[in-house]
Backbone of each chain as ProteinMPNN parsed JSONL, in Angstrom:
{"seq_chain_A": "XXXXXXXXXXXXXXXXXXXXXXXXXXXXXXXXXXXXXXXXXXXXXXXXXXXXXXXXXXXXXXXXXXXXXXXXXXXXXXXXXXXXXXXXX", "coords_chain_A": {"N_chain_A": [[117.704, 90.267, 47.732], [116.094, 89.994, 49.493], [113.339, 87.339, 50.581], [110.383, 86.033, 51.631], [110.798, 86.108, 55.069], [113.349, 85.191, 54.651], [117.089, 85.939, 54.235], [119.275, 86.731, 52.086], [122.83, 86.144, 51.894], [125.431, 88.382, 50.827], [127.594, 90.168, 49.052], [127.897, 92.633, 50.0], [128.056, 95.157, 52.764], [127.789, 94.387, 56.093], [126.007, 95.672, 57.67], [123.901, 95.567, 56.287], [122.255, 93.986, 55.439], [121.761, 93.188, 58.099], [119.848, 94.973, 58.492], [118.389, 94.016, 57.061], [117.369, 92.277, 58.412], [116.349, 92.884, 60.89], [114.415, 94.518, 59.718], [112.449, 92.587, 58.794], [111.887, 91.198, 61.322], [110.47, 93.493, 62.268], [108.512, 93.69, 60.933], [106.903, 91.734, 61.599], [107.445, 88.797, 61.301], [108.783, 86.25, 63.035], [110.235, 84.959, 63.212], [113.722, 84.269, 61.113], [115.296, 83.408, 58.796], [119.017, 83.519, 58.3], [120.631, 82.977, 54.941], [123.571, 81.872, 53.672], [126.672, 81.338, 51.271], [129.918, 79.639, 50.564], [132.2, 82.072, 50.988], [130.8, 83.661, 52.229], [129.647, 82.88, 54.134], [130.978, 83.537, 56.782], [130.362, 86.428, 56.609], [127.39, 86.305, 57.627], [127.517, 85.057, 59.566], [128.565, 87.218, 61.576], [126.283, 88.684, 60.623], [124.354, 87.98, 61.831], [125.373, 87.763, 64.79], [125.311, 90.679, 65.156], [123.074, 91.326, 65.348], [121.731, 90.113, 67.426], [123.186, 91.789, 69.211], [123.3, 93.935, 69.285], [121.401, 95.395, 67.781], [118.634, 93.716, 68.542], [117.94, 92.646, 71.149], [116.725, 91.003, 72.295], [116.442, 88.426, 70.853], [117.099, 85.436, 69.275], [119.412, 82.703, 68.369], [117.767, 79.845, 66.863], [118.982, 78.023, 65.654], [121.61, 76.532, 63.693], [122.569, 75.385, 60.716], [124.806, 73.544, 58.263], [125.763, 72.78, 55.295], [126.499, 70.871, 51.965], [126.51, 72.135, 48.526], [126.206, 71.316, 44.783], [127.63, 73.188, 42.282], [127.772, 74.558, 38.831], [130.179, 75.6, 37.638], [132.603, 77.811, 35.381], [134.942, 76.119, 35.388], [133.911, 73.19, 35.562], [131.685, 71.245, 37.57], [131.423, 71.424, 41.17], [131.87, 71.879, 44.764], [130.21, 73.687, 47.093], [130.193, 74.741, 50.136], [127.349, 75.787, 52.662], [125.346, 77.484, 54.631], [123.064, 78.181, 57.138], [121.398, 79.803, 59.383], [119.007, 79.997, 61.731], [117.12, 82.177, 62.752], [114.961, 83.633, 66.155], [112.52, 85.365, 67.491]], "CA_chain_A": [[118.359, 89.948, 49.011], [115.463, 88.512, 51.143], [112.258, 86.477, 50.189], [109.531, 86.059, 52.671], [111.756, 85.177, 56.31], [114.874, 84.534, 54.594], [117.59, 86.863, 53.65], [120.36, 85.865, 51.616], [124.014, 86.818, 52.363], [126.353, 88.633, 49.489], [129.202, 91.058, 49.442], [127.442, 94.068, 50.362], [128.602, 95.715, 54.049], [126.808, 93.419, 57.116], [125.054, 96.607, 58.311], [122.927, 96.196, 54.886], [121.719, 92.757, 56.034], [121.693, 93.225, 59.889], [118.984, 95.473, 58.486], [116.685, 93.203, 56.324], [116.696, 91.11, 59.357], [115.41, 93.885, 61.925], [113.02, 95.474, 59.066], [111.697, 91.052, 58.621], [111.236, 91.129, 62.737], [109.663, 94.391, 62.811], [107.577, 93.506, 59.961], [105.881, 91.003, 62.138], [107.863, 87.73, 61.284], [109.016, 85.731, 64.7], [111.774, 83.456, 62.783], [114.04, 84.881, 60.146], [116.319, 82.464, 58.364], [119.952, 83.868, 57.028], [120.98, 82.1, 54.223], [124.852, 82.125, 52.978], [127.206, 80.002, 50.563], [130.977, 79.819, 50.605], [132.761, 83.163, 51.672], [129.941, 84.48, 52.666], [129.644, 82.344, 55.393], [131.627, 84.191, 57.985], [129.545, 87.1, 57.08], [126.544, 85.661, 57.862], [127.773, 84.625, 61.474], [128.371, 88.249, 61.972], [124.978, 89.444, 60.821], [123.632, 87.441, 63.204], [125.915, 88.255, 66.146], [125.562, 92.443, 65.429], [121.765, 91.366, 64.956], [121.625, 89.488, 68.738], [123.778, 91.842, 70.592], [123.427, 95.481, 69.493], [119.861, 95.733, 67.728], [117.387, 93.108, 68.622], [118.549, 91.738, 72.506], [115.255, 90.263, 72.606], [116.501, 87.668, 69.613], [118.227, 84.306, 69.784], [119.833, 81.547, 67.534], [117.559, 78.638, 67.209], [119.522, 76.305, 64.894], [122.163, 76.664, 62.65], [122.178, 74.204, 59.963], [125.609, 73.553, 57.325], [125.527, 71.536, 54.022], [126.793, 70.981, 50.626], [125.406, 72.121, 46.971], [127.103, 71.128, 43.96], [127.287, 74.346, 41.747], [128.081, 74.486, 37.863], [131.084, 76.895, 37.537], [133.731, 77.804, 34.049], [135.839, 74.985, 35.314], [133.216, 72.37, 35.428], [130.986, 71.312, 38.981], [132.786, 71.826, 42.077], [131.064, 71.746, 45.692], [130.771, 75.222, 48.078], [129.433, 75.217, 51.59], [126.507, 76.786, 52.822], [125.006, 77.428, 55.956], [121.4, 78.302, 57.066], [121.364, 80.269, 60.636], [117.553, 80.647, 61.609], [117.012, 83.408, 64.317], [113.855, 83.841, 66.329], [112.388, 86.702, 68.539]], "C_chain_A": [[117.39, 89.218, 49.954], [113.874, 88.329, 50.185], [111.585, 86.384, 51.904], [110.518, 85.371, 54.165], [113.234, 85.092, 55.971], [116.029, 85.982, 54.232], [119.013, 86.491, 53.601], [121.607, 87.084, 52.136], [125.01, 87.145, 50.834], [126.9, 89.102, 49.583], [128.82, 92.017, 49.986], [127.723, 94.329, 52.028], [127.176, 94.853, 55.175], [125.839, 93.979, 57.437], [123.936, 96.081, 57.045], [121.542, 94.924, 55.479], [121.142, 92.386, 57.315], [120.373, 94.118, 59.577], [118.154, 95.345, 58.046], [116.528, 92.48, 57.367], [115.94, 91.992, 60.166], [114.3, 94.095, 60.917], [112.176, 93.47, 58.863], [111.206, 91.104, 59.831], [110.306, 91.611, 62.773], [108.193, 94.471, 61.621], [106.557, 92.477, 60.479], [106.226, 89.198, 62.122], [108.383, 87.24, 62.775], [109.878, 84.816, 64.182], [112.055, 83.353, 61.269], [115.295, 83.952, 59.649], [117.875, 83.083, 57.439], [120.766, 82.41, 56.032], [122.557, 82.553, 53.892], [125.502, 80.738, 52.402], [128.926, 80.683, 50.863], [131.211, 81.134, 51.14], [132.39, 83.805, 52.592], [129.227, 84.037, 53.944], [129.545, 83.004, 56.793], [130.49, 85.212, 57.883], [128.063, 87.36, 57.614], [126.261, 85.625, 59.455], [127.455, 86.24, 62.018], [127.273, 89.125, 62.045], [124.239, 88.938, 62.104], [123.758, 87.638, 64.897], [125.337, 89.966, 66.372], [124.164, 92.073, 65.378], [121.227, 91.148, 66.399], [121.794, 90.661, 69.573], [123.509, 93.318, 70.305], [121.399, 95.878, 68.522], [118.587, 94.977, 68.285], [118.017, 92.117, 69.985], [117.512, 91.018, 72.598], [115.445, 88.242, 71.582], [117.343, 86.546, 69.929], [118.34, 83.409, 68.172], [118.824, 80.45, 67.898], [118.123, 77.873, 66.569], [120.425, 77.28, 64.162], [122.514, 75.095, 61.739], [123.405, 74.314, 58.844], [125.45, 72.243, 56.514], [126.944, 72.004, 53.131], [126.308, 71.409, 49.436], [126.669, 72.306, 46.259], [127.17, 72.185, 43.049], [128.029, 73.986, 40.401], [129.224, 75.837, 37.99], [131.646, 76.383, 36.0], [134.479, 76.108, 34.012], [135.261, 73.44, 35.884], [132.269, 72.176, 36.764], [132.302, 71.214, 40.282], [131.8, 71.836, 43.249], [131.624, 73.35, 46.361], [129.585, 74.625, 49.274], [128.344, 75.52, 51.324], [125.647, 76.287, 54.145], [123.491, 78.117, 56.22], [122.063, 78.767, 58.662], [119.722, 81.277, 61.087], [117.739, 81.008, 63.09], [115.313, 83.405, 64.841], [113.599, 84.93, 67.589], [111.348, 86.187, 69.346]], "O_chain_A": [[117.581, 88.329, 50.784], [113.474, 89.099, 49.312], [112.144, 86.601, 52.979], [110.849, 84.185, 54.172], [114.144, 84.956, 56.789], [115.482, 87.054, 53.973], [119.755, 86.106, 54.505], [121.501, 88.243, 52.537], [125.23, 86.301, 49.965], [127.389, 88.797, 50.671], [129.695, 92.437, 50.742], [127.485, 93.272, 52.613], [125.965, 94.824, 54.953], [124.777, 93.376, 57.592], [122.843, 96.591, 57.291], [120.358, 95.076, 55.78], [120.291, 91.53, 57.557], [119.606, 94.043, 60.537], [117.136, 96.023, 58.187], [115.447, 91.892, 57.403], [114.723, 91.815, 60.115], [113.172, 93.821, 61.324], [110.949, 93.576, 58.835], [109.976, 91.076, 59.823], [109.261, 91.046, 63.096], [107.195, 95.191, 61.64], [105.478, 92.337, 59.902], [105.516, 88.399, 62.732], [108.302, 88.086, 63.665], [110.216, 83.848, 64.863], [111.367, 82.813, 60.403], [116.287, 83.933, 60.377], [117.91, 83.112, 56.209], [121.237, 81.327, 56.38], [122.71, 83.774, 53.87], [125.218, 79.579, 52.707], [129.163, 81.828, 51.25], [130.304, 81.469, 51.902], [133.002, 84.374, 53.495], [128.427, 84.69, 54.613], [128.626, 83.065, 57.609], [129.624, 85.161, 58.756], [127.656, 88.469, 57.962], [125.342, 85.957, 60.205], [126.459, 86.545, 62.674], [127.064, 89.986, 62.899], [123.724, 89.51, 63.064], [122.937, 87.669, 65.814], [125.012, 90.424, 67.467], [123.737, 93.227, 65.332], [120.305, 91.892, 66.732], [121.007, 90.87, 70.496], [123.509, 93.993, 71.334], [120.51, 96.61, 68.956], [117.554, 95.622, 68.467], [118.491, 90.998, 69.785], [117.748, 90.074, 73.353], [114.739, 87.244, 71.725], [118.237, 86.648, 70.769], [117.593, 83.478, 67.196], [118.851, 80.03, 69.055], [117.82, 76.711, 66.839], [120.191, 78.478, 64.0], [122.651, 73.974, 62.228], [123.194, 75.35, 58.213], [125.141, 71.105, 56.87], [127.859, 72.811, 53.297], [125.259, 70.79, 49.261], [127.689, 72.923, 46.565], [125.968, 72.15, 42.785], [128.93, 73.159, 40.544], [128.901, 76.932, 38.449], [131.439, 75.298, 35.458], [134.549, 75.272, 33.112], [135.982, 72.66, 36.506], [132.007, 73.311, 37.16], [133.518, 71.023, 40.267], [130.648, 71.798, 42.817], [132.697, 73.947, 46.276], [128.435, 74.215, 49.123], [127.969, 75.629, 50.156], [125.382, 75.15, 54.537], [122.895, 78.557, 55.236], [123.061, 78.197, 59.101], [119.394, 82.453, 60.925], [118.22, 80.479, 64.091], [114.448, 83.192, 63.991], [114.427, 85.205, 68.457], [110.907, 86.851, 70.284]]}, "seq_chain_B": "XXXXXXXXXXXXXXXXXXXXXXXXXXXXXXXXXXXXXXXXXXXXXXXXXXXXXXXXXXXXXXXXXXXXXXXXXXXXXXXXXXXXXXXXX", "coords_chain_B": {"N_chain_B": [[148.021, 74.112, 66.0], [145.709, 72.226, 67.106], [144.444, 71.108, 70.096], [143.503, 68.654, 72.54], [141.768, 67.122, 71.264], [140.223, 69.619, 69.793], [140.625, 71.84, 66.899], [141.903, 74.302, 65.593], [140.637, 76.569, 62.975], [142.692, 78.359, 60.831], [145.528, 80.205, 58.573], [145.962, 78.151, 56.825], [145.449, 75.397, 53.822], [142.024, 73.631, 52.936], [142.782, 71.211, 53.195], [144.557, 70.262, 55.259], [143.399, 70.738, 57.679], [141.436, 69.206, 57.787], [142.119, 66.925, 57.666], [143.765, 66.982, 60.137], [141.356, 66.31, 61.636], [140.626, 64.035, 60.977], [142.696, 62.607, 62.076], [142.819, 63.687, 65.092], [140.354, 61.79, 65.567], [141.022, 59.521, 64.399], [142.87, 59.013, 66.234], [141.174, 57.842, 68.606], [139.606, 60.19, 69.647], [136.302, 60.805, 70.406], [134.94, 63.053, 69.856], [135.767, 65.713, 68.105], [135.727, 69.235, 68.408], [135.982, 71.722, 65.863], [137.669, 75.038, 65.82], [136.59, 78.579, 65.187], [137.611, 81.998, 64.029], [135.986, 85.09, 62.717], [137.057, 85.499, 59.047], [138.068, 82.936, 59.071], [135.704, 81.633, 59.603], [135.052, 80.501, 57.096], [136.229, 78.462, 56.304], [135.894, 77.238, 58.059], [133.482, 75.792, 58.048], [133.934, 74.303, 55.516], [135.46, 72.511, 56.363], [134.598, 70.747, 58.352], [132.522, 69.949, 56.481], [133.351, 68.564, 54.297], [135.094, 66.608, 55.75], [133.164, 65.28, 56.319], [131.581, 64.328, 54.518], [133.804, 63.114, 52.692], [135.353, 61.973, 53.972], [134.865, 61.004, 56.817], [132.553, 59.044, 56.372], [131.216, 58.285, 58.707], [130.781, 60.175, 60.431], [129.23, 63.375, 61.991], [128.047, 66.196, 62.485], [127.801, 67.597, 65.693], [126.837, 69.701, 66.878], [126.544, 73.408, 66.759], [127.707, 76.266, 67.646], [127.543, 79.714, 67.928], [129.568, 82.947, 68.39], [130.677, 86.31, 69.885], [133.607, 88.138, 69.744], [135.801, 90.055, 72.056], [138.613, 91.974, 70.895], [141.902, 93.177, 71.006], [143.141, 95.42, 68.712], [145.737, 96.773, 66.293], [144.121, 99.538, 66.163], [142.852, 99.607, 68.505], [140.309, 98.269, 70.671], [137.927, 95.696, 69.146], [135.462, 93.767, 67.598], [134.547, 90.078, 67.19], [133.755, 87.856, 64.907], [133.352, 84.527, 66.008], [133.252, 80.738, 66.122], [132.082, 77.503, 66.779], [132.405, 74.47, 66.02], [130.936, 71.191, 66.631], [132.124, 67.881, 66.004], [130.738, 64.311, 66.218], [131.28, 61.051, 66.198]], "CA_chain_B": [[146.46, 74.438, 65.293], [145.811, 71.201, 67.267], [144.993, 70.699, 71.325], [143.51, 67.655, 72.52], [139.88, 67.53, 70.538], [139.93, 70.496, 69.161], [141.397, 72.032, 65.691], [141.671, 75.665, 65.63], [141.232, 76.883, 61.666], [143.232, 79.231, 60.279], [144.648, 80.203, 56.791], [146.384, 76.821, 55.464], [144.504, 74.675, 53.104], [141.444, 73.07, 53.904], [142.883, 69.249, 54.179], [145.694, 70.794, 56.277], [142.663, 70.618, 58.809], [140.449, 67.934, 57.656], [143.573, 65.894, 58.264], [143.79, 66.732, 61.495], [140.289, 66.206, 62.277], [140.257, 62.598, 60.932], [144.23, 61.96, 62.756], [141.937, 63.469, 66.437], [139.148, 60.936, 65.952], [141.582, 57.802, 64.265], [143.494, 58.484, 67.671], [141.023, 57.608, 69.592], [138.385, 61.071, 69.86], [135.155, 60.932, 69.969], [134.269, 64.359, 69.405], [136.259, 67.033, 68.035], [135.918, 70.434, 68.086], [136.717, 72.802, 65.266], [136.954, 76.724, 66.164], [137.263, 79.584, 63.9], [137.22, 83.059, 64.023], [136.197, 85.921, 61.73], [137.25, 85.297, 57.642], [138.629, 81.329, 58.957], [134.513, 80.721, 59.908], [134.03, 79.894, 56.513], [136.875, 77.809, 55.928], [135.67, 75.534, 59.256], [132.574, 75.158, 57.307], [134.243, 73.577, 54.52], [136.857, 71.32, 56.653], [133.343, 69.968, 58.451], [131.759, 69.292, 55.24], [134.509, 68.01, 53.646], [135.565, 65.432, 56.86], [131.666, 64.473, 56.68], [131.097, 64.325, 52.961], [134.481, 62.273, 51.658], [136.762, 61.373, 54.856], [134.539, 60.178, 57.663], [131.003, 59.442, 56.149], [130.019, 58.036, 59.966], [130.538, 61.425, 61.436], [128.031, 64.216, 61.974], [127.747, 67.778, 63.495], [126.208, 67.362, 66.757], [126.432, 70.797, 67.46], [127.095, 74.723, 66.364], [127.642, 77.673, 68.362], [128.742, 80.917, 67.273], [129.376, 83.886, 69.445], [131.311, 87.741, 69.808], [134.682, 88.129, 71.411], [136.588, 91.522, 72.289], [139.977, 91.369, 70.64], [142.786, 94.134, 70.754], [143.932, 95.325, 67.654], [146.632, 98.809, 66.567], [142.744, 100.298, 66.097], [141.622, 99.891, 69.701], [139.447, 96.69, 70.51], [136.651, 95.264, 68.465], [134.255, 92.969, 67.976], [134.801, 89.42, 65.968], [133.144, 86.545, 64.895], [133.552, 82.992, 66.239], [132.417, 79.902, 65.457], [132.841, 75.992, 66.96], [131.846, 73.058, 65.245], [131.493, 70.246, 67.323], [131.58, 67.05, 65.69], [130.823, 63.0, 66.639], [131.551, 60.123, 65.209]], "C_chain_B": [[145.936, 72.793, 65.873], [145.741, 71.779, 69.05], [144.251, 69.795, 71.182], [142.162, 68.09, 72.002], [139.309, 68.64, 69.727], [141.52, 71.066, 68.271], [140.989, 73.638, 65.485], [142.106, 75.817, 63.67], [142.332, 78.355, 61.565], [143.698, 79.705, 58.762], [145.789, 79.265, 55.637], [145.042, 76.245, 55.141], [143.231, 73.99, 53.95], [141.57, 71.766, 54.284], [143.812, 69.582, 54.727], [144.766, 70.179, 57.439], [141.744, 69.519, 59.192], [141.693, 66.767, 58.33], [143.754, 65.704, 59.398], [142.94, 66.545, 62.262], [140.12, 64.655, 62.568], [142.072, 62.289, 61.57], [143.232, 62.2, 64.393], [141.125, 62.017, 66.265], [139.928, 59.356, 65.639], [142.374, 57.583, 65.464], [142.619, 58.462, 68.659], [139.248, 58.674, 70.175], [137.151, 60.819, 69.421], [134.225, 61.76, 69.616], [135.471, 65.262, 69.439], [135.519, 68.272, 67.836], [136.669, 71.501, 67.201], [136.219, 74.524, 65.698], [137.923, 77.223, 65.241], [136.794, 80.972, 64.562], [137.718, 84.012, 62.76], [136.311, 85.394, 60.174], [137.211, 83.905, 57.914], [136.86, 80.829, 58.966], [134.685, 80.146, 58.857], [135.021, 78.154, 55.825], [136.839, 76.474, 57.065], [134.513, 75.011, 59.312], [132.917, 74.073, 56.334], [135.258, 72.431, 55.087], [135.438, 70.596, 57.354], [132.809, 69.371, 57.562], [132.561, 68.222, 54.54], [135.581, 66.554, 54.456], [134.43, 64.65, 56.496], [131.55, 63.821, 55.293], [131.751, 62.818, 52.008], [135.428, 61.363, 53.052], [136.091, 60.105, 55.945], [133.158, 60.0, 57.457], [129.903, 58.702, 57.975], [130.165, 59.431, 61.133], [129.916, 61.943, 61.086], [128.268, 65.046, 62.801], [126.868, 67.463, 64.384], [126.204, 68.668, 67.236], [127.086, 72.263, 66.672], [126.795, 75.919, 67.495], [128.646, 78.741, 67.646], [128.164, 82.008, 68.236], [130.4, 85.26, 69.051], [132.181, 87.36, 70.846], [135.15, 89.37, 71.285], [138.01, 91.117, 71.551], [140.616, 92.765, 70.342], [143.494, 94.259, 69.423], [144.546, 96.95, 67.195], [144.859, 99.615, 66.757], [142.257, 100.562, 67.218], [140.785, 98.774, 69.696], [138.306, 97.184, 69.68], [136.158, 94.234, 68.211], [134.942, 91.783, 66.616], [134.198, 88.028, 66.076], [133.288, 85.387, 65.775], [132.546, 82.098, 66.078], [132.814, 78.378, 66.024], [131.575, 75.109, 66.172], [131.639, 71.876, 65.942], [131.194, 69.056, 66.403], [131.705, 65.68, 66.044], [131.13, 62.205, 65.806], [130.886, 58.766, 65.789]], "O_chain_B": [[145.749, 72.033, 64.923], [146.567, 72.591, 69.465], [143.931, 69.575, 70.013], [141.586, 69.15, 72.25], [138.231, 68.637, 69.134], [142.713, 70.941, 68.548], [139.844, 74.025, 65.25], [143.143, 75.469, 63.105], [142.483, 79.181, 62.465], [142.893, 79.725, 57.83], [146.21, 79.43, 54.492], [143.964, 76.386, 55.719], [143.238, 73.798, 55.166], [140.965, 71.167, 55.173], [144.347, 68.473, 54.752], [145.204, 69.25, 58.117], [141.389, 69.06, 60.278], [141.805, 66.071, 59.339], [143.911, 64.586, 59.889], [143.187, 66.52, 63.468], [139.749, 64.078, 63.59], [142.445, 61.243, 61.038], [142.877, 61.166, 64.958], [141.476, 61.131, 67.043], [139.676, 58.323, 66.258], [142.647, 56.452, 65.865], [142.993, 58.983, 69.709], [138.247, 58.244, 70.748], [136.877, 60.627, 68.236], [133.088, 61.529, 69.204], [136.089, 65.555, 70.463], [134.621, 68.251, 66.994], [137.692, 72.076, 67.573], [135.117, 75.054, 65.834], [139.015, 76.924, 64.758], [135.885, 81.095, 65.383], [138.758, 84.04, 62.103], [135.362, 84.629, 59.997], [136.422, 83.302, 57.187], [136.601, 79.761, 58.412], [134.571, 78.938, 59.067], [134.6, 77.186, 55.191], [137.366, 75.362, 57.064], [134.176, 74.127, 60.1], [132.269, 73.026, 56.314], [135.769, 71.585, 54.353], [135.147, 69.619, 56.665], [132.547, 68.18, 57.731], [132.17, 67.072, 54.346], [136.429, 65.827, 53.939], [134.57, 63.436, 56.34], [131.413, 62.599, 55.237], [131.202, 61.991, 51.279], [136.011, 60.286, 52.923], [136.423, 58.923, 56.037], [132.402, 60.644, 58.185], [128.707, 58.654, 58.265], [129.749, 59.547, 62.285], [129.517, 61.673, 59.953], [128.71, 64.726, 63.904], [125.683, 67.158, 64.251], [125.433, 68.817, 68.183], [128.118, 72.128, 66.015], [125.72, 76.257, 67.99], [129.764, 78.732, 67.131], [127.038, 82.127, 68.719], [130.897, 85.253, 67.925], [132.076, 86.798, 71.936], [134.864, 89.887, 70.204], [138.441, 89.97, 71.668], [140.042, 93.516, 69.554], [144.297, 93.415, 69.024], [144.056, 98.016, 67.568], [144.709, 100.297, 67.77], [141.415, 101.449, 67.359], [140.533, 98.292, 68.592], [137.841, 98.307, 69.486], [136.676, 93.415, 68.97], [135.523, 92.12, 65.585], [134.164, 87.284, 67.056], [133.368, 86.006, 66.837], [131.349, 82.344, 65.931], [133.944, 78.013, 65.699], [130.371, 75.195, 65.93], [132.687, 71.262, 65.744], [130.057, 69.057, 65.931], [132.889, 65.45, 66.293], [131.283, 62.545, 64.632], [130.949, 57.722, 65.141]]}, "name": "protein", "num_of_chains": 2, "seq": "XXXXXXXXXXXXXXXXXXXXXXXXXXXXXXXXXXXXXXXXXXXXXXXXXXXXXXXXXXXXXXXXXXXXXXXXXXXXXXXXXXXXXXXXXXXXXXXXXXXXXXXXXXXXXXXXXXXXXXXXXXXXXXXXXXXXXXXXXXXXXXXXXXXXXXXXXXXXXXXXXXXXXXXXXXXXXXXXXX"}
């Protein structure tokens, strides 16, 4: 789920995530990047919001950043989203 | 799903919206606004990408904000994503 700063987004409940980002802050990092692709988008936004407003008030959005990546799937390549939302304290 | 400049997603297709992004800007806009909330964020990722990528390759995201709104629901209020897109051309 997270690599040095970053911490990817997957199905698992937001709280799970909202909490690699606090334990990345409190670990001494100052600008924590969530990563998400397709669906996982939205939840992404939300880590970030429950991350701003109820644990870390001190914390802000500096950029959010959306693309493309072409991905190999069953039914041949196909394009999904993905969004980058780097936070800093 | 349509006021003047802005394209509110929701949960038709995503050229339902792209459509109406590139009908705002061929009438005339120079910046629309897409907003989403909750599950639709990720689907106003993909009508952005997807305007930028194949429809209008001289547009570009000049901006993202995402924020928390209160919203009444049978449960008692709670908390929910949002998301705008702004984009130029």
């Amino acid at each position: 789920m997270t690599e040095d700063n970053v911490v990817y987004i997957g199905n698992k409940p937001v709280m799970n995530y909202v909490l690699a980002v606090v334990t990345q802050f409190n670990s001494g990092a100052s600008e924590v990047t969530i990563k998400a692709r397709g669906r996982a988008i939205s939840r992404a936004v939300d880590v970030a919001e429950v991350t701003k407003n109820r644990f870390m008030m001190d914390s802000k959005v500096k950029d959010i950043k959306i693309a493309t990546e072409r991905i190999a799937s069953e039914r041949g390549e196909s394009n999904i989203s993905t969004m980058e939302i780097v936070m800093i304290k």
